[in-house]
C-alpha positions as a Markdown table, in Angstrom:
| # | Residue | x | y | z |
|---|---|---|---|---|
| 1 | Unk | 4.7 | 20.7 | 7.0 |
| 2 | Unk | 5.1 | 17.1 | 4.9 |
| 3 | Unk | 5.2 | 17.7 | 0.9 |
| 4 | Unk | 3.5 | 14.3 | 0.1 |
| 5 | Unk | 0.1 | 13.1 | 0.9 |
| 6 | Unk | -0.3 | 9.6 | 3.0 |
| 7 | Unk | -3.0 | 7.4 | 4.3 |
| 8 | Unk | -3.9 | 10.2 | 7.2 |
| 9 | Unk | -2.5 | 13.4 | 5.4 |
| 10 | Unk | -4.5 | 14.5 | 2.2 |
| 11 | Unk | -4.0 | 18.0 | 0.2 |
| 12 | Unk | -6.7 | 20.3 | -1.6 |
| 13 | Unk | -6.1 | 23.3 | -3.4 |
| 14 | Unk | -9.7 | 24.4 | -3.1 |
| 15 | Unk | -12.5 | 23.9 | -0.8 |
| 16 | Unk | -15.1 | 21.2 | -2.9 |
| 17 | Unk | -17.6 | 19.0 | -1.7 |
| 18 | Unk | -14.7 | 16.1 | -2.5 |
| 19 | Unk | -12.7 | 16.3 | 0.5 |
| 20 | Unk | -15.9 | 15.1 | 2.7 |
| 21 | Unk | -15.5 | 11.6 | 1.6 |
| 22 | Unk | -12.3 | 12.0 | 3.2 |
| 23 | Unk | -13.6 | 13.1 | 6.5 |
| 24 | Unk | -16.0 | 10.2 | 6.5 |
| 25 | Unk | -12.6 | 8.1 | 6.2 |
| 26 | Unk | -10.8 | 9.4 | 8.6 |
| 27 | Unk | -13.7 | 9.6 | 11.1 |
| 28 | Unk | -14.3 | 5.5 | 10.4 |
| 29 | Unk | -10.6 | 4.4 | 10.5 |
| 30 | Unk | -8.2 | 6.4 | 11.8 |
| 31 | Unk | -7.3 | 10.2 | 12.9 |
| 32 | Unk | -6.4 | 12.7 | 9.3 |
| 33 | Unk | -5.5 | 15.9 | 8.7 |
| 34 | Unk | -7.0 | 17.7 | 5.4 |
| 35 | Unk | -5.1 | 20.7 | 4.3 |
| 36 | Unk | -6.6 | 23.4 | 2.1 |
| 37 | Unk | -4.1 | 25.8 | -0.3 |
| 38 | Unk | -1.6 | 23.1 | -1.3 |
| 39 | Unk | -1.2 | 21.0 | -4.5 |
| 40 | Unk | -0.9 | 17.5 | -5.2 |
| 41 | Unk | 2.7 | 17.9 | -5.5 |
| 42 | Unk | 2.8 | 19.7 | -1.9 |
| 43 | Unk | 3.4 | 23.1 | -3.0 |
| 44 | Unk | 2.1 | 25.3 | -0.8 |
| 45 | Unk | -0.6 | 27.9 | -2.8 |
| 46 | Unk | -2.8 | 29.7 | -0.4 |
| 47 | Unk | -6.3 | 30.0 | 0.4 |
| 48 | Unk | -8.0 | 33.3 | -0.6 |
| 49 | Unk | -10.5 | 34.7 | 2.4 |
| 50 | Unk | -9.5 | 32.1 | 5.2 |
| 51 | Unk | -11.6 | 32.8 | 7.5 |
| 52 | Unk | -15.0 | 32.9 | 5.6 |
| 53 | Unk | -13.3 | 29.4 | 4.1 |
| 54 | Unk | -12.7 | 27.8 | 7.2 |
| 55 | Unk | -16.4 | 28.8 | 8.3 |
| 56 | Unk | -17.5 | 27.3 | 5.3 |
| 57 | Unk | -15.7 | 23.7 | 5.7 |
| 58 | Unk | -17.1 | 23.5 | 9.1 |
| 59 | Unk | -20.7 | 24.0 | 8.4 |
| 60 | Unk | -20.0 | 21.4 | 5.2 |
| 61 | Unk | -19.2 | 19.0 | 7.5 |
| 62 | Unk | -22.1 | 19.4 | 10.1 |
| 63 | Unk | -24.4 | 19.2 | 7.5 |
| 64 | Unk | -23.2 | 16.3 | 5.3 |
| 65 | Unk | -21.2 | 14.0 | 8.2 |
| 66 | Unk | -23.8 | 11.4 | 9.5 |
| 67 | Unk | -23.3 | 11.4 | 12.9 |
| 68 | Unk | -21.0 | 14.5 | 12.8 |
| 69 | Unk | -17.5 | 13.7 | 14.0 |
| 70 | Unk | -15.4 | 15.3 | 16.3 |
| 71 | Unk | -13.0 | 17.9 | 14.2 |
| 72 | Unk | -11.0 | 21.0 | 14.3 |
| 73 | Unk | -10.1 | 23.9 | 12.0 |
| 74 | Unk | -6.8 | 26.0 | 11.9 |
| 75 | Unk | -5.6 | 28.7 | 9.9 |
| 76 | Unk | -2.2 | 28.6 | 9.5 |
| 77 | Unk | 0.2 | 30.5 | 7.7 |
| 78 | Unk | 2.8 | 29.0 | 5.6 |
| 79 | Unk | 5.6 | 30.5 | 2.9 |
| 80 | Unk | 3.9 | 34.1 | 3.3 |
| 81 | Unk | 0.3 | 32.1 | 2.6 |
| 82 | Unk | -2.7 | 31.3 | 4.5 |
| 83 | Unk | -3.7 | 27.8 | 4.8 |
| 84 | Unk | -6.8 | 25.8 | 6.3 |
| 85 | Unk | -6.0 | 22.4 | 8.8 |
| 86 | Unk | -8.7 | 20.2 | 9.1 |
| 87 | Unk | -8.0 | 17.9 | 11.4 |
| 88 | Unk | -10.9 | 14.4 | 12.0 |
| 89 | Unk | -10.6 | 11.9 | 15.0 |
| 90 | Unk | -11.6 | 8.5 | 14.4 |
| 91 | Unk | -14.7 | 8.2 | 15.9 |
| 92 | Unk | -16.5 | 5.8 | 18.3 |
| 93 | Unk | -20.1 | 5.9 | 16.8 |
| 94 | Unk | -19.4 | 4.6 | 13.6 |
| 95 | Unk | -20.0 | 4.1 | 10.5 |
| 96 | Unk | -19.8 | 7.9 | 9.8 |
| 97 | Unk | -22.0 | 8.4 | 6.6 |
| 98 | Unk | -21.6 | 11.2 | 3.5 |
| 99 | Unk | -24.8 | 11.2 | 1.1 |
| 100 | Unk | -25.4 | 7.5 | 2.3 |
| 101 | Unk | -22.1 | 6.3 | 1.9 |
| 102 | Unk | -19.3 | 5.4 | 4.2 |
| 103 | Unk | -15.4 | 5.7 | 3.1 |
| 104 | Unk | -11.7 | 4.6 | 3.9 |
| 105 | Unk | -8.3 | 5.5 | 2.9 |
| 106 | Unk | -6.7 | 3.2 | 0.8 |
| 107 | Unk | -3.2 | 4.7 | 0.5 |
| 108 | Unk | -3.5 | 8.3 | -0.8 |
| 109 | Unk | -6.9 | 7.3 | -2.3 |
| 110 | Unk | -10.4 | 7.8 | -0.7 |
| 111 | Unk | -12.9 | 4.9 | -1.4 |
| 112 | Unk | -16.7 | 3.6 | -0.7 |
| 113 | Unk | -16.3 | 0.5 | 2.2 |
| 114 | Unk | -18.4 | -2.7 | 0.6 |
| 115 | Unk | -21.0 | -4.6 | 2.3 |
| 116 | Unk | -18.9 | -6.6 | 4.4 |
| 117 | Unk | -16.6 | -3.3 | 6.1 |
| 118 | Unk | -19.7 | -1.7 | 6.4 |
| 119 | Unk | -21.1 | -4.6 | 8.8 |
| 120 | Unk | -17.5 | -4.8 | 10.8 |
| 121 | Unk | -18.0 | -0.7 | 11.0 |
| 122 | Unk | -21.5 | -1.0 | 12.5 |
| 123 | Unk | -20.8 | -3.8 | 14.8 |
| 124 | Unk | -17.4 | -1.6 | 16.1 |
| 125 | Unk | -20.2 | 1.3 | 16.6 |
| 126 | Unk | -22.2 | -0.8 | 19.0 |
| 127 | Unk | -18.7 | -1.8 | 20.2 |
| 128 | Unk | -19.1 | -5.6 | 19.3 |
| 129 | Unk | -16.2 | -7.7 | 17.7 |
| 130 | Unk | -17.6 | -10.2 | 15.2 |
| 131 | Unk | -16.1 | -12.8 | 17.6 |
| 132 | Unk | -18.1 | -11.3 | 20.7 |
| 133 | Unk | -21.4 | -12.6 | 18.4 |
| 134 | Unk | -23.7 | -15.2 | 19.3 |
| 135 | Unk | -22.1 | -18.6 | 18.2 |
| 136 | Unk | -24.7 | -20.5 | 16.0 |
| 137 | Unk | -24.2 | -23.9 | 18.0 |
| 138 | Unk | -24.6 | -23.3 | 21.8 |
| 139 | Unk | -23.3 | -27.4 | 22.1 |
| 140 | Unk | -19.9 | -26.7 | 22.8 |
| 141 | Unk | -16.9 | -29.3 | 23.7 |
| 142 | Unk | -13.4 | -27.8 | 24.8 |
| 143 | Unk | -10.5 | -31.1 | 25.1 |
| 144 | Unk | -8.0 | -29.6 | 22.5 |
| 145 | Unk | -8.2 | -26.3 | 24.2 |
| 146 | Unk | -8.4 | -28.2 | 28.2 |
| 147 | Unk | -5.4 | -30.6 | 27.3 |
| 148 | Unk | -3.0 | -26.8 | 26.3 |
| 149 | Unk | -4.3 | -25.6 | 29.1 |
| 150 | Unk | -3.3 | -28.4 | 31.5 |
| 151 | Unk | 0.0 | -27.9 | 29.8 |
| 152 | Unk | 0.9 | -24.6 | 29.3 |
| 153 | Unk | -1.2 | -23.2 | 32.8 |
| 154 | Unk | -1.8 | -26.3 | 35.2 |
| 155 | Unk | -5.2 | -25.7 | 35.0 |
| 156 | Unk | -6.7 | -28.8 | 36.2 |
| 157 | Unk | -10.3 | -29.3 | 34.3 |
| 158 | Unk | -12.0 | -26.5 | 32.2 |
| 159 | Unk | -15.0 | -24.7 | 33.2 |
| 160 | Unk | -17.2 | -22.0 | 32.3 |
| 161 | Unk | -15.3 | -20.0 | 34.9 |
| 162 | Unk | -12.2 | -20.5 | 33.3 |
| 163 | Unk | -13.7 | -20.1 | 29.7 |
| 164 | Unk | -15.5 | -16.8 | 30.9 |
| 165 | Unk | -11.9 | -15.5 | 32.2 |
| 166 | Unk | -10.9 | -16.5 | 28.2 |
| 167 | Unk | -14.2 | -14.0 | 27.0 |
| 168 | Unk | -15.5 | -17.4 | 25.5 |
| 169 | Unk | -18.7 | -17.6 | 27.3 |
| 170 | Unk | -20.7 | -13.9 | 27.9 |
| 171 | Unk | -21.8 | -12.5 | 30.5 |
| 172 | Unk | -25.0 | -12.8 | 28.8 |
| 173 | Unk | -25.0 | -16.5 | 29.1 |
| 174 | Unk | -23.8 | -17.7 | 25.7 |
| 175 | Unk | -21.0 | -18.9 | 23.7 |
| 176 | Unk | -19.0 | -16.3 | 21.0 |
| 177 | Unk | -18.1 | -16.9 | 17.7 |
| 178 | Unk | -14.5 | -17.2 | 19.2 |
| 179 | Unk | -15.8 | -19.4 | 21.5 |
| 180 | Unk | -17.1 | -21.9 | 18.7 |
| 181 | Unk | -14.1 | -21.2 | 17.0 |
| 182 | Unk | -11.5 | -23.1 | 19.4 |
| 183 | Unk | -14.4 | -25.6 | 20.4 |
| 184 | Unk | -13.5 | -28.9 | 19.5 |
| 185 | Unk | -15.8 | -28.7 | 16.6 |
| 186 | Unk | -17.5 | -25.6 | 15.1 |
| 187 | Unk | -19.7 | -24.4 | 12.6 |
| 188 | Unk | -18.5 | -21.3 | 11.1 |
| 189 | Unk | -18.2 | -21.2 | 7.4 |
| 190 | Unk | -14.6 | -21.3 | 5.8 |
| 191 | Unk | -13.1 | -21.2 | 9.2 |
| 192 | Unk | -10.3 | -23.8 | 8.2 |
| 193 | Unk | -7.1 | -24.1 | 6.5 |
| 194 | Unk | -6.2 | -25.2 | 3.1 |
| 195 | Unk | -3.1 | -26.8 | 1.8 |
| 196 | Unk | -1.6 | -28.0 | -1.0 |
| 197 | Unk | 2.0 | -29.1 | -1.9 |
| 198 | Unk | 3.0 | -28.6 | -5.1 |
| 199 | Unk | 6.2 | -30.5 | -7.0 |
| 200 | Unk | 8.1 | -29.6 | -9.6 |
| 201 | Unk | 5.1 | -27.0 | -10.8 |
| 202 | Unk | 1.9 | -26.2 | -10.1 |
| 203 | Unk | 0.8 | -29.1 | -12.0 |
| 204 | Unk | 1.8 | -31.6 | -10.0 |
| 205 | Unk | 0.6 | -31.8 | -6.9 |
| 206 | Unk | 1.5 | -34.0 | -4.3 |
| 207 | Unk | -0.7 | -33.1 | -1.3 |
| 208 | Unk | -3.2 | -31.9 | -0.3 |
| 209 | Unk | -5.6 | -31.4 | 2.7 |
| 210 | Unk | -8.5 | -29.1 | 4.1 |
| 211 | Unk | -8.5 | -28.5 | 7.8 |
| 212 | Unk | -12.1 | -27.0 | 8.5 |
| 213 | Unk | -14.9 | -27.5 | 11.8 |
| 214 | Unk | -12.6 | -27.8 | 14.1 |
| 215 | Unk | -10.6 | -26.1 | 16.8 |
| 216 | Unk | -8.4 | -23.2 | 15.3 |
| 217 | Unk | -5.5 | -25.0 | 17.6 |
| 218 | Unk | -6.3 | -28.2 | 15.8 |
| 219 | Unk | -5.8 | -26.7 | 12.6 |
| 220 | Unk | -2.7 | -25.0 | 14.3 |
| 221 | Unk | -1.2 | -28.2 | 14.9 |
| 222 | Unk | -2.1 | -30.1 | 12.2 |
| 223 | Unk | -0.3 | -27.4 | 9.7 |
| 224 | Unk | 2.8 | -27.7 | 12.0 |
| 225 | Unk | 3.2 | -31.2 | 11.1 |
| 226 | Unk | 2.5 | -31.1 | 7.3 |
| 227 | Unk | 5.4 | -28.4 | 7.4 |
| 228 | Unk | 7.7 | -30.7 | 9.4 |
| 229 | Unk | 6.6 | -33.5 | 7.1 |
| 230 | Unk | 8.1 | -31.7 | 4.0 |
| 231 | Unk | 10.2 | -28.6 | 5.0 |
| 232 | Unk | 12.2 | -30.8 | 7.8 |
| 233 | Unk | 14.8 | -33.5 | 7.5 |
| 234 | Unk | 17.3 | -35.2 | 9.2 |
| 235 | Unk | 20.8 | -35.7 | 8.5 |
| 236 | Unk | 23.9 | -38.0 | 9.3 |
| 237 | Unk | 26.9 | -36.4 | 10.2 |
| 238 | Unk | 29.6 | -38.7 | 11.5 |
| 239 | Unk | 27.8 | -40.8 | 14.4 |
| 240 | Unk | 24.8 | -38.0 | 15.3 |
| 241 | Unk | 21.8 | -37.5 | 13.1 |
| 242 | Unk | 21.1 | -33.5 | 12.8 |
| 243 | Unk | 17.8 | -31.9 | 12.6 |
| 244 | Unk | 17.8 | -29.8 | 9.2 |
| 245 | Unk | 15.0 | -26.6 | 7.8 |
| 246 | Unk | 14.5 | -26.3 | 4.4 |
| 247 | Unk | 12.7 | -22.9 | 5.9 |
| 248 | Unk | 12.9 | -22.0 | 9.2 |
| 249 | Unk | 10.3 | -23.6 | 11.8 |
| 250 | Unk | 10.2 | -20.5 | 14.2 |
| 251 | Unk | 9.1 | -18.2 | 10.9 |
| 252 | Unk | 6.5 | -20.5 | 9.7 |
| 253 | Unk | 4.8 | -20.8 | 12.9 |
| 254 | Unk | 4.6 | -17.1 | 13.4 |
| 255 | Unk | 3.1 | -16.4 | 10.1 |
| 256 | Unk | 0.7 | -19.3 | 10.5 |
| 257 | Unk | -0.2 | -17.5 | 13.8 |
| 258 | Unk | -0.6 | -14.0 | 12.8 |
| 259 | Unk | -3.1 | -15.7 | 9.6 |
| 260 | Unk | -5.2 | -17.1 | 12.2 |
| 261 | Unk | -5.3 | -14.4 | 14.7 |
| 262 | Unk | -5.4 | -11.3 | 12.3 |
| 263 | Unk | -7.6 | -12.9 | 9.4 |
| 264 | Unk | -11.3 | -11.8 | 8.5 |
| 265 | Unk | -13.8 | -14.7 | 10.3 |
| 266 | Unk | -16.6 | -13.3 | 8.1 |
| 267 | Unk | -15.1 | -14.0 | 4.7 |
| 268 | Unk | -16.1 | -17.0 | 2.5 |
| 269 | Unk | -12.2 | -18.1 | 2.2 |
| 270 | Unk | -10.1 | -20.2 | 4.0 |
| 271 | Unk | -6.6 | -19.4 | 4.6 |
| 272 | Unk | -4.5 | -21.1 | 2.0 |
| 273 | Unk | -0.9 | -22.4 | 2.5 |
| 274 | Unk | 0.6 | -22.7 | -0.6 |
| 275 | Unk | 3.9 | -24.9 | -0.3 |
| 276 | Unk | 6.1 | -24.8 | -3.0 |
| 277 | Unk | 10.2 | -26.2 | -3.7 |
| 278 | Unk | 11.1 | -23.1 | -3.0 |
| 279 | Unk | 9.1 | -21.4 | -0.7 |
| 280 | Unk | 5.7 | -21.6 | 1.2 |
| 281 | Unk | 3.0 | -18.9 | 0.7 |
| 282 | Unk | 0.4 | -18.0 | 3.5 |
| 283 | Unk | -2.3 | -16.1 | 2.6 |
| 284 | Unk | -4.9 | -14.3 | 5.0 |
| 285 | Unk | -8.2 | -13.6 | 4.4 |
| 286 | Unk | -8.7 | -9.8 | 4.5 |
| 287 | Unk | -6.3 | -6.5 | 4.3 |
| 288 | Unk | -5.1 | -4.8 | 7.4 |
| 289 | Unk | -6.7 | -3.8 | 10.3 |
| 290 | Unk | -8.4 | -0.8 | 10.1 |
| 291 | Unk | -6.6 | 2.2 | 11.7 |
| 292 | Unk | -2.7 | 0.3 | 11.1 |
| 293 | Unk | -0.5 | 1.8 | 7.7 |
| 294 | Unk | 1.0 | -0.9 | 5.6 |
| 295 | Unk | 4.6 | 1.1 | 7.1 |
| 296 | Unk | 3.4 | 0.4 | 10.5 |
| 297 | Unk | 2.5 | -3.2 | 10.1 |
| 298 | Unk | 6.1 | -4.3 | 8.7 |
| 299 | Unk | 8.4 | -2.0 | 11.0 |
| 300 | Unk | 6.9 | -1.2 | 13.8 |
| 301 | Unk | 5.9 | -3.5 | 17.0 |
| 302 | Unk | 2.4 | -2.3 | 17.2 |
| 303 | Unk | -1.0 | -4.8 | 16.8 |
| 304 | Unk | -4.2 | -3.0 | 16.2 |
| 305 | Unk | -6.1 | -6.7 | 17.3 |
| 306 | Unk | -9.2 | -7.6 | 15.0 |
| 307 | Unk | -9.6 | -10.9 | 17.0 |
| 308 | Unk | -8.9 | -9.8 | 20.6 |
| 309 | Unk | -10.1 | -12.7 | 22.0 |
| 310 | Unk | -8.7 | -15.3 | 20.2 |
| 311 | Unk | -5.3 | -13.3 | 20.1 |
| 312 | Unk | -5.8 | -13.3 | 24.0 |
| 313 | Unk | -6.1 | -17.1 | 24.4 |
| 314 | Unk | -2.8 | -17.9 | 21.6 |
| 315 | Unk | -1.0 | -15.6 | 23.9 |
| 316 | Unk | -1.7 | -17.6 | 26.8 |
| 317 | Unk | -0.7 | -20.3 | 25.2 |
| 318 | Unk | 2.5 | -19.2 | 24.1 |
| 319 | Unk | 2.0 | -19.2 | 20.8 |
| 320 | Unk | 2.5 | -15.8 | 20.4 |
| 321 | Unk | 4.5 | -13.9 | 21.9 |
| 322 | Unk | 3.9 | -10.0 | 22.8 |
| 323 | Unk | 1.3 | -8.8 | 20.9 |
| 324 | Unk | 2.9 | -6.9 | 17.7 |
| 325 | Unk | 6.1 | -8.7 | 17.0 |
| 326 | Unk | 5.1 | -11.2 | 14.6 |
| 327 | Unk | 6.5 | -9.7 | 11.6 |
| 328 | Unk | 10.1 | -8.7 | 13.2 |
| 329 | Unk | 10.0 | -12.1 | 14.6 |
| 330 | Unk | 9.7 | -13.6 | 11.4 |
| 331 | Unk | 12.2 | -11.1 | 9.8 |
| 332 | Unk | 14.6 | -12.6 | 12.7 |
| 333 | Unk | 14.7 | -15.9 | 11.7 |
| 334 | Unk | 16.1 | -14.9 | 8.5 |
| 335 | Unk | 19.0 | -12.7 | 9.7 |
| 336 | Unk | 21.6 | -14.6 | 8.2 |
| 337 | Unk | 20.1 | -15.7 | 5.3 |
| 338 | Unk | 20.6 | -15.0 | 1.7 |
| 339 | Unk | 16.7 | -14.9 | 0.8 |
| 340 | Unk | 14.6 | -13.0 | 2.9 |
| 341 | Unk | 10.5 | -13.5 | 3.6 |
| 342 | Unk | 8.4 | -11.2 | 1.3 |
| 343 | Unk | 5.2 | -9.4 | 2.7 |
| 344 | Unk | 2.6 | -8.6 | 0.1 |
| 345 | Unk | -0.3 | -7.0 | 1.0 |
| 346 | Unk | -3.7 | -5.6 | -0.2 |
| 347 | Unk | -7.5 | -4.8 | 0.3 |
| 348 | Unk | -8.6 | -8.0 | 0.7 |
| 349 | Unk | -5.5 | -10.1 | 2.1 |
| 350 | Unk | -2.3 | -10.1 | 3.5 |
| 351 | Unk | 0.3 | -12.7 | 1.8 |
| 352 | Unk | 3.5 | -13.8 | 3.6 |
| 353 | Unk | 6.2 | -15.8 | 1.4 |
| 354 | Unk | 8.5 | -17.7 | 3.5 |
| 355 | Unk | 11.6 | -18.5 | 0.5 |
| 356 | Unk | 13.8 | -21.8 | 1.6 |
| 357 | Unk | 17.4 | -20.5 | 3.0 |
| 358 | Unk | 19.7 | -23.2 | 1.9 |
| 359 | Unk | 21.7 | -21.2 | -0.4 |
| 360 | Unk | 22.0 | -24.7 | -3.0 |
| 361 | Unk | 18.7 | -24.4 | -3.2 |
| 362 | Unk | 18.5 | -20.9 | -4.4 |
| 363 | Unk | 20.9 | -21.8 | -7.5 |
| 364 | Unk | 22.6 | -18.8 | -7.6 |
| 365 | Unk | 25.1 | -18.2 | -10.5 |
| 366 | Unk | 28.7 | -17.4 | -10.1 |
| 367 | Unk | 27.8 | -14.0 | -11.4 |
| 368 | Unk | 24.8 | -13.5 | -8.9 |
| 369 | Unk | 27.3 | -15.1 | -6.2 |
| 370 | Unk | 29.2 | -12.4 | -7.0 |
| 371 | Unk | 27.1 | -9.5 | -7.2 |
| 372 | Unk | 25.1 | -10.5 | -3.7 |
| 373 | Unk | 29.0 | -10.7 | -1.9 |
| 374 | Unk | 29.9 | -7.1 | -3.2 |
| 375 | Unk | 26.3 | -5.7 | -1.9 |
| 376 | Unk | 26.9 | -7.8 | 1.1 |
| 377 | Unk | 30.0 | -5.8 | 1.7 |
| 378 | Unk | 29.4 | -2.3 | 0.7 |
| 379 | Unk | 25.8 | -2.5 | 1.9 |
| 380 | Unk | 24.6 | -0.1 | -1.1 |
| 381 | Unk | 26.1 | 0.4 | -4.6 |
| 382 | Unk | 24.5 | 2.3 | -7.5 |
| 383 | Unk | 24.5 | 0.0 | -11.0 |
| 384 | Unk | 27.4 | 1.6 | -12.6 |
| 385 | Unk | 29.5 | 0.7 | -9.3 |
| 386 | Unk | 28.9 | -2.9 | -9.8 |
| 387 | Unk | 30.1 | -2.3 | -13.4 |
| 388 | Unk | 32.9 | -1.2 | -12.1 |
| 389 | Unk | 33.5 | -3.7 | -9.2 |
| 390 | Unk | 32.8 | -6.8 | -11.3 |
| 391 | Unk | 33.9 | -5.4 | -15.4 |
| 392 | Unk | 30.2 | -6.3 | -16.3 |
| 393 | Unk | 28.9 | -4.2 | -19.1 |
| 394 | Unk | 25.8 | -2.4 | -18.2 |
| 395 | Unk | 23.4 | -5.2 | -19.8 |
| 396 | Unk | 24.9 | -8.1 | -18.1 |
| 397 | Unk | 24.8 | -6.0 | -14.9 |
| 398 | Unk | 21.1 | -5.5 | -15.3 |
| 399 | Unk | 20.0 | -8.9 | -16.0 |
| 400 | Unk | 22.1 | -10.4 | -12.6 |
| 401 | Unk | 20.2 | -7.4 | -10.5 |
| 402 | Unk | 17.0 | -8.0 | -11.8 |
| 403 | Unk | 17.7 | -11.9 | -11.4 |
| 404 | Unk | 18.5 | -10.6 | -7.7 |
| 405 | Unk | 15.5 | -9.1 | -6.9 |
| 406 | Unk | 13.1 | -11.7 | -8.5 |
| 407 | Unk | 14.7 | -13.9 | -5.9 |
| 408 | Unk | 13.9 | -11.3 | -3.6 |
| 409 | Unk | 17.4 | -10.9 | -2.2 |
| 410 | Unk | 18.3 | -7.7 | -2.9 |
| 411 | Unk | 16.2 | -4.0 | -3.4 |
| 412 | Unk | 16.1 | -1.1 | -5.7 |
| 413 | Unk | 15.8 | 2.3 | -3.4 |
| 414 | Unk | 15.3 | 5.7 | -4.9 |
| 415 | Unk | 14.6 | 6.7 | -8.3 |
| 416 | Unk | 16.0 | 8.1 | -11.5 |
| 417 | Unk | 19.9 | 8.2 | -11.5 |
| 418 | Unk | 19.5 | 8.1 | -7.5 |
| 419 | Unk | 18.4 | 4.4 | -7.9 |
| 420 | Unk | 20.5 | 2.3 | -5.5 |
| 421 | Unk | 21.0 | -1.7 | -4.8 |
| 422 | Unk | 20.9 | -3.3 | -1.1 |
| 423 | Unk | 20.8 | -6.8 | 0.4 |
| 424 | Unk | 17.5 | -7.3 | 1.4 |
């Protein structure tokens, strides 16, 4: 058995009414397992009268579940001690209720969903996207979408056939959100982009622009160029004239993508590209999908879509690529770069930094030069073997790691006197 608790694994020592917030959780989001008679700290203590417990658990959880989810209850024995597995399946009818309240794991934590996860939950119950919903204008215009079509397809002329084959126009007779959403122009609140260029510091800036009503592959396109306009240049090298990336092209894109495809539609914020000297930030309108670990989201090829439709028509397109490899394709593009992309994420937003890869522009100095070329080489060193490898004293040492990892070129692993140093 695991000795630390996860997003889907949580410990109790005793049976309490607490651990029903979890099964709401795990009921909403994502198959858990609750285990009774171990610690916090995964020590396994035992659970007096096992049976009678396990009895107990399960009428708890047919009385206070609203609608009751699909479980099962083990008794297991463990280190010469009985324990109790409780194990929840995400459910279909959702949201899953406990005294009028429905929860998610955040982490190792158990919390109350707000207003707006509670409306995703109940439209998931009826088994409606909030991009299968009605669009609010019915007046819909599709060039930007027909002339990518032509191109990508050979489709000659768009029709509602064709847009019902994209799950653009119901069954029912209507146009979608997603529908309105790559319509040439649209209505939905905060469906753009925003972008500012900053110069020298955040107070300068020395562009920006607001990309909002219109097509989500207008707004594509349009952030493409602003990128090429200040993160591409050109350069003479004998008689030829060389294409050069401050940041790479191919990473930008993808993040831009997996923004527009993964974000929240029904929150008031756009997504904001932040472009910087040094690096470009791209944040995303709400956390992860539900049911998808922070873990699984950076290194594993798995997508757990909360836009199916519009994910469906980009990957037509070609502007993404297999559904899932967003992330490693991003993490590709920087291979043989010193810097490496950053992934920050939260409850309410998923940032991606994008760092510049010219190694001038970085401004390294001779001792981080130094340092980063003995990690390159050993691949892990603890702090007193760079002491030893470079004759800093342990101060100096610090100061060029920490320097390091600010620049988010190397990583500390481990803890304690096990701490570590890696390349990123």
């Amino acid at each position: 058995m695991e000795n630390k608790e996860k997003f889907n694994l949580e410990f109790k020592l005793e049976v309490s009414k607490t651990f029903l917030k979890t099964v709401s959780a795990y009921a909403n989001y994502n198959d858990g397992v609750i285990v009774f008679g171990v610690d916090d700290d995964g020590e396994i203590i035992g659970i007096e009268n096992a049976t009678e417990e396990s009895l107990r658990i399960e009428n708890m959880v047919n009385d206070s579940i609203v609608p009751v989810p699909i479980f099962e209850i083990k008794i297991k024995k463990a280190d010469n001690n009985k324990i109790i597995v409780l194990e929840v399946k995400k459910g279909k009818d959702t949201p899953f209720y406990y005294q009028g309240k429905a929860y998610k794991r955040a982490n190792t934590s158990t919390v109350e969903v707000d207003r707006f996860e509670l409306r995703r939950l109940s439209m998931e119950g009826l088994n409606v996207d909030y991009e299968e919903r009605k669009a609010s204008s019915q007046n819909l215009s599709f060039a930007a979408l027909e002339e990518l079509l032509k191109e990508k397809v050979g489709i000659e002329k768009i029709n509602l056939d064709i847009l019902r084959t994209l799950n653009l126009f119901s069954k029912e007779g209507y146009y979608n959100i997603a529908g309105e959403l790559l319509a040439d122009k649209n209505e939905v609140d905060f469906s753009g982009i925003d972008i500012i260029k900053f110069g020298k510091n955040i107070n300068k800036i020395l562009y920006r622009e607001t990309i909002a009503n219109e097509s989500l592959l207008v707004q594509f396109d349009r952030a493409i160029k602003i990128f090429e306009q200040y993160y591409q240049y050109e350069e003479i090298d004998g008689y030829d004239r060389i294409k050069r990336e401050l940041i790479p092209k191919e990473a930008f894109r993808e993040a831009l993508a997996n923004a527009i495809v993964h974000r929240v539609w029904d929150i008031n914020s756009y997504i904001q590209i932040s472009m910087y000297e040094e690096r470009i930030e791209i944040n995303s309108p709400g956390g992860l999908p539900a049911g998808i670990s922070k873990e699984e989201y950076l290194n594993g090829n798995i997508s757990v879509l909360r836009n199916p439709i519009i994910a469906g028509v980009f990957y037509r397109l070609n502007i993404i690529e297999k559904f899932g490899t967003g992330i490693a394709r991003i993490n590709e593009e920087y291979i043989h770069s010193i810097s490496k992309p950053n992934f920050d994420i939260s409850e309410n937003r998923i940032r991606i930094i994008l760092p510049v890869t010219e190694f001038d522009k970085l401004d390294l100095s001779k001792e981080e030069v130094l340092v980063y070329g003995l990690l390159k080489e050993e691949v892990e060193l603890t702090r007193k073997e760079i002491d030893s490898k470079t004759g800093f004293d342990k101060s100096k040492t610090l100061r060029v790691i920490n320097n390091l990892i600010e620049k988010n070129i190397i990583e500390k692993t481990g803890s304690g006197v096990a701490v570590t140093y890696k390349v990123k």
